[in-house]
C-alpha positions in Angstrom: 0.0 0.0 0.0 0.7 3.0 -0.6 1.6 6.1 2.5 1.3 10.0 1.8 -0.8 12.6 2.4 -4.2 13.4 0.4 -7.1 15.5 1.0 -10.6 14.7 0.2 -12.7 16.1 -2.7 -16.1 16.4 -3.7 -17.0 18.4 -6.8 -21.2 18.1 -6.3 -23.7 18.8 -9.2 -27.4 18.8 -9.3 -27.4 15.2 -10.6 -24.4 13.8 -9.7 -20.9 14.2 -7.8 -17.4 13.5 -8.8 -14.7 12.9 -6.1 -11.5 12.3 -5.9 -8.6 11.6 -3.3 -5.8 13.9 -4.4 -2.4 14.4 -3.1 -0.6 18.2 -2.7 1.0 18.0 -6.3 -2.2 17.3 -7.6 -2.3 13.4 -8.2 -5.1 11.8 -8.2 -5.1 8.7 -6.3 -8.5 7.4 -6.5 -11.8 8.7 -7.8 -15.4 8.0 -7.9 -18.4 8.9 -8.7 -21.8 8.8 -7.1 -25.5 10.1 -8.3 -26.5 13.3 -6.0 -30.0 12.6 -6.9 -31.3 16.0 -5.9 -34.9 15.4 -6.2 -34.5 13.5 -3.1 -34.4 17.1 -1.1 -31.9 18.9 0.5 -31.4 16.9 3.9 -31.1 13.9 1.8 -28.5 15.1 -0.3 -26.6 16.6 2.4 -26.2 13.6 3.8 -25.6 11.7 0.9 -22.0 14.5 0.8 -21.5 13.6 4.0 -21.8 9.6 3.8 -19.6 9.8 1.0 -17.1 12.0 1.7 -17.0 9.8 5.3 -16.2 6.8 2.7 -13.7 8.6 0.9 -11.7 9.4 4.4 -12.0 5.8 5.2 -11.1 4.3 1.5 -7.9 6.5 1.9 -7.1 4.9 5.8 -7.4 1.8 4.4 -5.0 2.3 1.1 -2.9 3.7 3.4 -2.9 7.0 3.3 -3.5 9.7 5.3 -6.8 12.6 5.1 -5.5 16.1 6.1 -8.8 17.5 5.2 -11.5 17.8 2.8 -12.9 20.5 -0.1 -16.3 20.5 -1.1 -17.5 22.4 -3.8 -20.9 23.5 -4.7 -23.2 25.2 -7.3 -25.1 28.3 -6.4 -24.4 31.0 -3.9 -21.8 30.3 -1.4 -20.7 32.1 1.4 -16.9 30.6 1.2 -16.0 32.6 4.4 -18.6 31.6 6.7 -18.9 27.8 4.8 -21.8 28.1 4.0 -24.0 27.2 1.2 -26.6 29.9 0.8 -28.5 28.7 -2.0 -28.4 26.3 -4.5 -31.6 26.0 -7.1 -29.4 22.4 -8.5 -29.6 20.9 -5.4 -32.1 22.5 -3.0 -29.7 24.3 -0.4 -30.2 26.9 1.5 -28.4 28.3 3.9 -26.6 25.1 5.0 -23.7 25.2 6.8 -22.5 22.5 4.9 -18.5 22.9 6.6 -19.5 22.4 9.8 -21.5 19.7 9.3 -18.4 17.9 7.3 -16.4 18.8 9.2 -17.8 17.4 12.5 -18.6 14.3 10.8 -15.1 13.7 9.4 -13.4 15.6 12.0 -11.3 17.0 9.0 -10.1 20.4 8.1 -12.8 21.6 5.9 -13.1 24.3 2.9 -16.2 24.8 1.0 -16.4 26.8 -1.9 -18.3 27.7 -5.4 -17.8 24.6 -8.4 -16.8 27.1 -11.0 -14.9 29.0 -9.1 -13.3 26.2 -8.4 -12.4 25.4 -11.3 -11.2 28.3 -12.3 -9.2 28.2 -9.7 -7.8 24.5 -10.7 -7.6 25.7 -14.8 -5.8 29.4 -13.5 -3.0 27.2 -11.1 -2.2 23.9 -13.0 -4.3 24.2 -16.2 -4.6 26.4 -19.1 -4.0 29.6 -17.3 -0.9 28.3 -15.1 1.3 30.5 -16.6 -0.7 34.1 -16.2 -1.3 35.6 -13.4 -5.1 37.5 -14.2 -7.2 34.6 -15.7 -11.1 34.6 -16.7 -12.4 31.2 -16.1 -15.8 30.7 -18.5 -18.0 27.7 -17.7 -20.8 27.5 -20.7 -22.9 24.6 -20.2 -26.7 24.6 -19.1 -25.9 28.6 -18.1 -22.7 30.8 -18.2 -20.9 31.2 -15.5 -17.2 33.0 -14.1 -14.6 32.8 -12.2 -11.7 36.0 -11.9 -8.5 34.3 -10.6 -6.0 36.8 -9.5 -2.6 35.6 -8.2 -3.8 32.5 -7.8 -7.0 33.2 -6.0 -10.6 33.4 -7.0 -12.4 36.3 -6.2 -15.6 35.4 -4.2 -17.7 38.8 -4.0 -19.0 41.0 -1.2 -21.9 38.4 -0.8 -20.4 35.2 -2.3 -21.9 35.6 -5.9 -19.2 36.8 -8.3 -18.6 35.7 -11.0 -22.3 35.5 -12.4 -21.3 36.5 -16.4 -24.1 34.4 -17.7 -26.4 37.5 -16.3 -24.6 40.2 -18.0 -27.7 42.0 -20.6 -26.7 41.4 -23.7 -29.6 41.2 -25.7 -32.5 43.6 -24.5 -35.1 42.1 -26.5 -33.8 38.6 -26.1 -35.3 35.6 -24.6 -36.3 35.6 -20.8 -33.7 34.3 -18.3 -34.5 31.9 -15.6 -33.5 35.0 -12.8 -36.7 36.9 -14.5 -34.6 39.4 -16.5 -34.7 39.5 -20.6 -31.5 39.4 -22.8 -28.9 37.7 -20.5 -25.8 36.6 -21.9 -27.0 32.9 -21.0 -30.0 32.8 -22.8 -28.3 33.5 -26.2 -24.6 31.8 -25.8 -25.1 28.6 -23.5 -25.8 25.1 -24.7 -28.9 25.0 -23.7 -30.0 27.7 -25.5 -28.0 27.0 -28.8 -30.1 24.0 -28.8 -33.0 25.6 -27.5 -33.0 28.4 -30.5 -32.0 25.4 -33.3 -35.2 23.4 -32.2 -37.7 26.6 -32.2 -36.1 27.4 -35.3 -36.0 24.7 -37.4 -38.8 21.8 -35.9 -41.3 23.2 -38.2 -39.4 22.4 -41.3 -37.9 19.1 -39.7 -40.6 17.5 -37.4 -37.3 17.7 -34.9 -38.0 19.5 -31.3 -34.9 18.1 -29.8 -31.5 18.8 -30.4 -27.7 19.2 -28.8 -25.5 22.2 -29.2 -22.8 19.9 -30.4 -24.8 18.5 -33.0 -25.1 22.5 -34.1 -22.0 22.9 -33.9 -21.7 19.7 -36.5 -24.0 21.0 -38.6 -22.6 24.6 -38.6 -19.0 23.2 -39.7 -20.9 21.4 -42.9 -22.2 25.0 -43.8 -26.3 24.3 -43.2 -28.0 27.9 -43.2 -30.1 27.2 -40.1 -27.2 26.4 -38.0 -24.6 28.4 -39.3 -27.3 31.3 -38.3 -28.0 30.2 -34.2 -23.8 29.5 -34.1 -23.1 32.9 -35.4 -25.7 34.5 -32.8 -24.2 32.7 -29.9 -20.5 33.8 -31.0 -21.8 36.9 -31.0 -23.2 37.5 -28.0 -20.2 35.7 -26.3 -18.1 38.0 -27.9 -20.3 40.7 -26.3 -20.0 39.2 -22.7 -16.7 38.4 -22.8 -15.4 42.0 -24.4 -17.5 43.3 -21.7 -15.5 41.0 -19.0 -12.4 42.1 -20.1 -13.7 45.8 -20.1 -13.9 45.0 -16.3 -11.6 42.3 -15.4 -8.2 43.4 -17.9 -7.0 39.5 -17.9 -4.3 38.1 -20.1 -5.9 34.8 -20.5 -9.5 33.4 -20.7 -9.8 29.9 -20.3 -13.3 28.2 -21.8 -14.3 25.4 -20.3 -17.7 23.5 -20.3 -19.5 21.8 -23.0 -19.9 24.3 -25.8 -15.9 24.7 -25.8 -15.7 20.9 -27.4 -16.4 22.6 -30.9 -13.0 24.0 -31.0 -11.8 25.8 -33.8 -15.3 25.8 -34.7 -15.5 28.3 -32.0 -12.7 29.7 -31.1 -11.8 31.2 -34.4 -14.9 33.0 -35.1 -14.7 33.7 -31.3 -11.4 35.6 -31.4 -12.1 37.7 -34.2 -15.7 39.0 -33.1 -14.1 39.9 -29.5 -11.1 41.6 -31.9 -13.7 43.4 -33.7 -15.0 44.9 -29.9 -11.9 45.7 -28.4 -10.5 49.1 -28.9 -7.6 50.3 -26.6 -8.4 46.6 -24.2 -5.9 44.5 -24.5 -7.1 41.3 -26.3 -6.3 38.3 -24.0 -5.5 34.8 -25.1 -8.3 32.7 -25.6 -7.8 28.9 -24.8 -9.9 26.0 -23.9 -9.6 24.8 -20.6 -7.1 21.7 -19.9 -8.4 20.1 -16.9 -11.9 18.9 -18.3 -14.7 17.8 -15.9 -12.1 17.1 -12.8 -11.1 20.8 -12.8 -14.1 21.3 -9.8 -12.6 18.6 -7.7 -9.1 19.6 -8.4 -10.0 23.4 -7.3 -12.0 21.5 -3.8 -9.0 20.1 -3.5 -6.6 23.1 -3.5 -9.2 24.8 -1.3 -8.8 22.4 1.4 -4.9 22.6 1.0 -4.8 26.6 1.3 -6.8 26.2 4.6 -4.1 23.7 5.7 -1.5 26.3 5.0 -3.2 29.3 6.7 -4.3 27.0 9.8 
């Protein structure tokens, strides 16, 4: 068996959580992955966090290794300072002091923190961004979401929600946004709402009403009209939220993450040269797609739990 040091990490999503025993240089030793099965309620998936991270602690005692602490991450509003998670529409929390509880259950050092800050954090260390030190970190998935990393360290907020981009208004007129507001960024650019737009679009002529972001991405690449149209409004209105990020943040490197940055040239080229068009005295930053994939959130709980090591 193996000795050494690792902390415990749990990156948990609305339907399921990825964790991970990882040691200080980043290794990962063992992971797993378990459904969060949200619908279940908050108190049962609070416990299902706990139960597992318990597991994790004790997997790691008996492979012969030793917990130093744990990092959990979470999606929502979290108030990283006081551990707790304020509220979480994916899974149901509110105001749960979810490092306490851990904490007294594992009698571990605990950290708690935001997913995609997180992962930004991860990406802006040992990923894509390791070598700058102001990094954007863009999630675009179901929504849009940030994370500014500066020297290292993720900016939280006043109240624990930075980093919202997916809310900036983009399009006035646009479609209505989950948070009640028209035009956010995230109802144009995400891959839900690529998908969304395709299907409302074209299902008349098709008979289709469902269809993926990556499979208009596909289709945009083969030059089809209909496609080649939604793609081009989502690059745009990225380019819009992110020119107006850099307006405010002045990084040197952007770092796309999350399932709509799998298309690849077939963004990133017409992405760079509508932020170009934008940008007058900014400086443009690099624009790369993020290295660490779907472990960058329990990479980042991971580092979280080894900063609070070091300040303790």
């Amino acid at each position: 068996m193996n000795d050494g040091n690792v902390v415990v990490a749990l990156d948990v999503g609305g339907t399921g959580m990825k964790c991970a025993l990882i040691r200080a240089d980043g290794e990962v030793v063992h992971a797993e992955r378990h459904p969060t099965e949200a619908g279940r309620g908050a108190d049962a998936v609070i416990e299902t966090v706990l139960a597992v991270a318990d597991g994790l602690a004790g997997k790691a005692r008996a492979d012969g290794h030793t917990p130093t602490a744990l990092g959990i991450v979470v999606p929502g509003v979290v108030d990283e300072p006081r551990g707790v998670a304020v509220w979480s529409a994916n899974v149901g929390f509110r105001d749960v002091p979810l490092r306490e509880l851990a904490a007294k259950r594992l009698g571990l050092p605990t950290a708690l923190g935001h997913d995609v800050r997180a992962g930004g954090l991860a990406e802006a260390r040992i990923g894509a961004g390791r070598d700058a030190g102001h990094v954007l970190f863009v999630a675009i998935g179901t929504g849009i979401a940030a994370a500014h990393v500066v020297a290292g360290s993720a900016v939280t907020g006043a109240h624990g929600a930075a980093g919202e981009l997916g809310h900036i208004l983009v399009r006035p007129d646009g479609p209505r946004c989950g948070c009640g507001r028209r035009g956010c960024l995230e109802t144009v650019a995400s891959a839900s709402a690529v998908a969304r737009r395709y299907a409302e679009l074209g299902a008349a002529g098709t008979g289709r009403t469902t269809v993926t972001a990556a499979e208009v991405a596909a289709r945009a690449a083969t030059g089809e009209e209909l496609a080649s149209r939604v793609w081009q409004e989502a690059v745009e209105a990225l380019a819009d939220g992110l020119a107006t990020g850099q307006a405010l943040y002045d990084v040197e490197t952007v770092v796309l993450g999350g399932g709509l940055a799998q298309a690849g040239a077939g963004l990133f080229d017409p992405l760079r040269a509508a932020m170009r068009d934008r940008l007058t005295f900014h400086r443009e930053p690099r624009l790369v797609p993020a290295a660490l994939g779907d472990e960058a959130g329990c990479l980042g709980a991971a580092l979280l739990a080894l900063d609070q090591l070091e300040t303790r």
